[in-house]
KOLVOBA-6235 format. One line per 2 residues: number of its first residue (from 1); for each residue z, x, y of C-alpha. Coordinates in pm, whole numbers. Each point is the difference from the previous one (the first is absolute). Layout:
residues N
NUM	Z X Y | ...
END
This chain:
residues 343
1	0 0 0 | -25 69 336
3	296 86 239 | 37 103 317
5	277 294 8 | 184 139 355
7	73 367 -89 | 138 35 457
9	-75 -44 258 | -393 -130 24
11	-19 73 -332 | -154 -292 -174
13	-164 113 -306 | -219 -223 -243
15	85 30 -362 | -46 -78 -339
17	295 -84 -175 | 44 -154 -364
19	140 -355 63 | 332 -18 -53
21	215 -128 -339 | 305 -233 39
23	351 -19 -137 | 127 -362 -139
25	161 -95 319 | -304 60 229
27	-338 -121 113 | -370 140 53
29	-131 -150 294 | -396 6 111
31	-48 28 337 | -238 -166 130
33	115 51 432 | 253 216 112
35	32 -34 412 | 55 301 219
37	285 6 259 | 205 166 235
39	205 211 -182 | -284 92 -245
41	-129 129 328 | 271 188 25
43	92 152 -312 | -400 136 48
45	42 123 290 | 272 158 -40
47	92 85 -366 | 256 -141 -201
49	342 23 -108 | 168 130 -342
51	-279 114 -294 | -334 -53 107
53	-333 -54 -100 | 47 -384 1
55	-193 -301 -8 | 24 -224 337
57	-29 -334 14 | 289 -290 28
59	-207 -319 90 | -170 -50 -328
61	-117 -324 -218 | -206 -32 -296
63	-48 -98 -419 | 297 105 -224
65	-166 164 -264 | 274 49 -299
67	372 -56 -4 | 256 177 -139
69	145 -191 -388 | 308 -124 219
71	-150 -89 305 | 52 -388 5
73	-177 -251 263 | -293 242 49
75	-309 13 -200 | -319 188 17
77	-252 -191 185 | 226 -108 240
79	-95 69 384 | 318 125 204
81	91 131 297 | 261 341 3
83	293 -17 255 | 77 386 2
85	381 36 73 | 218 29 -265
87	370 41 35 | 305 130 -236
89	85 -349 -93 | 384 108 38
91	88 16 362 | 120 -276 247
93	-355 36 164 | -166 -72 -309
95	199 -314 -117 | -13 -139 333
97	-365 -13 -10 | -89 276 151
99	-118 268 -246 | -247 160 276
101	321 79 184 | 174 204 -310
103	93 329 135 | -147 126 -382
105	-340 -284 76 | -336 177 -175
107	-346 -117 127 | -336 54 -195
109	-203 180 190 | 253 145 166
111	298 146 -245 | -247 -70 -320
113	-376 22 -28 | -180 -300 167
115	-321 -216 24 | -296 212 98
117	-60 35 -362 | -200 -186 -218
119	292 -75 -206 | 331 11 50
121	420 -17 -176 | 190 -267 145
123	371 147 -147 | 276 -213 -171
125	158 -22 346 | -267 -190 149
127	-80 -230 -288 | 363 -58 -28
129	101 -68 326 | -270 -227 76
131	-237 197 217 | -307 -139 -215
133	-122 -265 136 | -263 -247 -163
135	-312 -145 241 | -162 -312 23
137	-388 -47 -55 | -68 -50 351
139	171 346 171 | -226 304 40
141	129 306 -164 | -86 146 344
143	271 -253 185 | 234 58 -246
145	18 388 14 | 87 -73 333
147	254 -231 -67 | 263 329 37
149	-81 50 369 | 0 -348 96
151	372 -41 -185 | 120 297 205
153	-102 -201 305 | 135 -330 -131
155	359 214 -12 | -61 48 373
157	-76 -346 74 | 328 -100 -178
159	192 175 213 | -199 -85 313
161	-35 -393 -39 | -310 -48 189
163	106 -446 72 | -271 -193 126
165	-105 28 323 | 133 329 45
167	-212 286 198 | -62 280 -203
169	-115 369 58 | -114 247 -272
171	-79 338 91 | -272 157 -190
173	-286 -172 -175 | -73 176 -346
175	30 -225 -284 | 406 17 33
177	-47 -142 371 | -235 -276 -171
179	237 -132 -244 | 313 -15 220
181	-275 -191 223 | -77 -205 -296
183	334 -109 -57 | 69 -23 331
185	-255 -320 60 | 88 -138 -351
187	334 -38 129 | -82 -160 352
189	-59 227 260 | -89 -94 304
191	-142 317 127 | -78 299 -276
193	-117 301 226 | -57 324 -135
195	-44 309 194 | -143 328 -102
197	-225 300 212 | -283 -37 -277
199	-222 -282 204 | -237 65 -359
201	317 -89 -208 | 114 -287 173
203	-365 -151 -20 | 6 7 -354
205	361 -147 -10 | -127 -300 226
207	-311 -30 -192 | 233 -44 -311
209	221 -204 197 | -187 -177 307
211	371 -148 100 | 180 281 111
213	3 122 350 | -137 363 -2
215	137 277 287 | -89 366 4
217	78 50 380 | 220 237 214
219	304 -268 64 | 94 -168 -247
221	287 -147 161 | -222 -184 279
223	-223 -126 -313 | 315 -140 -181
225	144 -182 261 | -324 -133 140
227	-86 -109 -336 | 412 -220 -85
229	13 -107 424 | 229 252 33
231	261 -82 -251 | -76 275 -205
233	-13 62 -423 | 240 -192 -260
235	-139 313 -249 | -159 337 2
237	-27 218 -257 | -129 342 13
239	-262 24 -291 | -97 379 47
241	187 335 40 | 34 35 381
243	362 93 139 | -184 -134 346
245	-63 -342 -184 | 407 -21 -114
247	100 92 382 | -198 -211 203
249	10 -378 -194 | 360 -58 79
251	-124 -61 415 | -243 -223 -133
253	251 -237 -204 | 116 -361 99
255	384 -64 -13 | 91 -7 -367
257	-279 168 -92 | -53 162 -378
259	-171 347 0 | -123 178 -378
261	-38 311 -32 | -218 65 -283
263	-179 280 36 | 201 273 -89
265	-66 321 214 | -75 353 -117
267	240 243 -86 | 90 171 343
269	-87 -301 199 | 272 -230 -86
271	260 7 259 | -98 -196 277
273	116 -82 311 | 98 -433 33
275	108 -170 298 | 295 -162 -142
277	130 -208 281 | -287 -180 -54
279	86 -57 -349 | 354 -117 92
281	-109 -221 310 | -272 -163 -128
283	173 -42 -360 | -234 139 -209
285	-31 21 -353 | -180 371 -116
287	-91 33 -362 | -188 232 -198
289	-119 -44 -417 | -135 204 -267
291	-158 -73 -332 | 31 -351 -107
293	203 -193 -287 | -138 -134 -294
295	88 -329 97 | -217 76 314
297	-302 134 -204 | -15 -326 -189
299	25 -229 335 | -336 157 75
301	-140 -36 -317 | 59 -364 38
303	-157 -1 375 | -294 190 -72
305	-31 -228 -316 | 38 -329 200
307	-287 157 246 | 271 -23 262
309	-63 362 50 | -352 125 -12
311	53 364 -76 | -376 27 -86
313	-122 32 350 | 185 323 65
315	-195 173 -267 | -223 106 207
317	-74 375 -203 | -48 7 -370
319	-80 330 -211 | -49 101 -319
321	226 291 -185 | -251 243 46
323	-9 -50 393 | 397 -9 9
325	-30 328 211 | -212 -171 289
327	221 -278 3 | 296 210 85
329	-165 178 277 | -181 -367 168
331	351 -161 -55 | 141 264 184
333	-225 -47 319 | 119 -363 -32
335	-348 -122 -81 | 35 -328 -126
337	308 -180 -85 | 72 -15 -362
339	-142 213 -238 | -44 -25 -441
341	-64 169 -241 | -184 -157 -242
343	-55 39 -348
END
């Protein structure tokens, strides 16, 4: 089979690599799309942590192909989708619900090889804890690779409560920035702006999503109180690494205002200077989320699945294996919004 291996840092080497055997408790998964993100971008860019070479890839769907003798509920045949956090299964995190917060949590793609392979070991831990995932008819294996990204944003929006009505700001427009958006007007915004310098990037947002309000200007201040009469924004969140982006929303917030920070910031970057009489005056509520639970991955499952989220329109970039290495490098020029890999 084919795999795509990250020896450091812009490193990406395509292999050939005898498909892998499975224990009892495991499962052999085809892939059939495996979506690049963020922190793939990273981990690229910059090399990885711990023992590489290593297979990328954490958004990932496709065909089980065998199962282990005491694997129960799955079956070959069946079409799934992979959560990719596992936890210990032992700590307070864990039995709360919240494996991808276990200080010990393993992700495929990550910790363990991942989905830019043809095929692919989904360990005990996965199968047992429930990270499989089973897909109706009607959901593209596309959509449902990306079902990890949109769950991390659904644990933002969570914490956020965008209520209807409310006037909403999301900073940065890649396919993160789209899917708070998304959320954002299946809730009931009002107003759903987004703001990023890419003019390019923001037409393909709007073209994706004709109802948001688009603003790549100087003052964005001006342009968010034009745009709510002055009143200002019920919710901003910061999709995209910018200290500047953390330190300037909380002037643009209404009183009891809810601000996410979800894009986490490079190492280096991270302490940043907040205004926080503003906080305390205005009484706002400041948040920030990572990962998502399992109980989040499967609420979007069940939106995408209901059509109430249309994840296919943001995958706008779709590549075979053996182009995985252009894909990196167009993804990282922000060409696009989503990207696959498709098998």
């Amino acid at each position: 089979m084919k795999a795509a291996v990250l020896y450091g840092p812009k490193d990406l080497r395509l292999e050939e690599r005898a498909m892998p055997t499975i224990r009892e408790t495991e499962i052999l998964l085809r892939v059939k799309s495996a979506a690049l993100c963020g922190t793939d971008l990273r981990m690229w860019a910059n090399g990885i942590a711990g023992n590489p070479p290593r297979v990328l890839g954490h958004e990932v769907a496709g065909i089980i192909q065998a199962v282990g003798s005491q694997v129960t509920g799955y079956a070959a045949g069946d079409r799934v989708a992979v959560a990719p956090n596992t936890g210990c299964g032992l700590c307070d995190n864990c039995v709360s619900g919240n494996s991808h917060m276990c200080p010990d949590y393993q992700a495929l793609g990550i910790h363990l090889d991942g989905a830019f392979e043809e095929y692919m070991v989904i360990p005990e831990s996965a199968v047992r804890q429930g990270n499989v995932c089973k897909l109706d008819a009607q959901i593209s294996y596309g959509a449902a690779a990306a079902l990890e990204a949109l769950s991390c944003v659904y644990n933002g929006f969570e914490h956020y409560r965008v209520e209807p009505g409310d006037a909403v700001l999301i900073i940065g427009s890649g396919p993160i920035g789209a899917m708070h958006a998304m959320l954002a007007l299946m809730a009931g915004a009002s107003k759903v702006m987004v703001n990023d310098l890419s003019a390019e990037r923001l037409r393909l947002l709007t073209d994706v999503l004709p109802n948001v309000i688009p603003y790549s200007g100087q003052d964005l201040k001006a342009f968010v109180l034009d745009t709510t009469q002055g009143k200002g924004l019920n919710v901003c969140v910061t999709a995209c690494p910018s200290p500047a982006a953390q330190s300037a929303c909380f002037e643009l917030m209404a009183l009891g205002g809810r601000v996410c920070f979800f894009g986490g910031l490079p190492a280096g970057r991270e302490l940043v200077p907040l205004n926080s009489n503003l906080i305390h005056y205005k009484q706002l509520l400041v948040t920030g989320t990572s990962r998502a639970s399992l109980r989040q991955y499967r609420k979007c499952l069940h939106l995408v699945e209901a059509g109430v989220i249309d994840l296919d329109r943001l995958l706008t970039h779709r590549y075979p294996i053996d182009r995985i290495g252009e894909a990196f490098e167009r993804t990282a020029q922000a060409e696009g919004l989503k990207s696959v890999i498709e098998f």
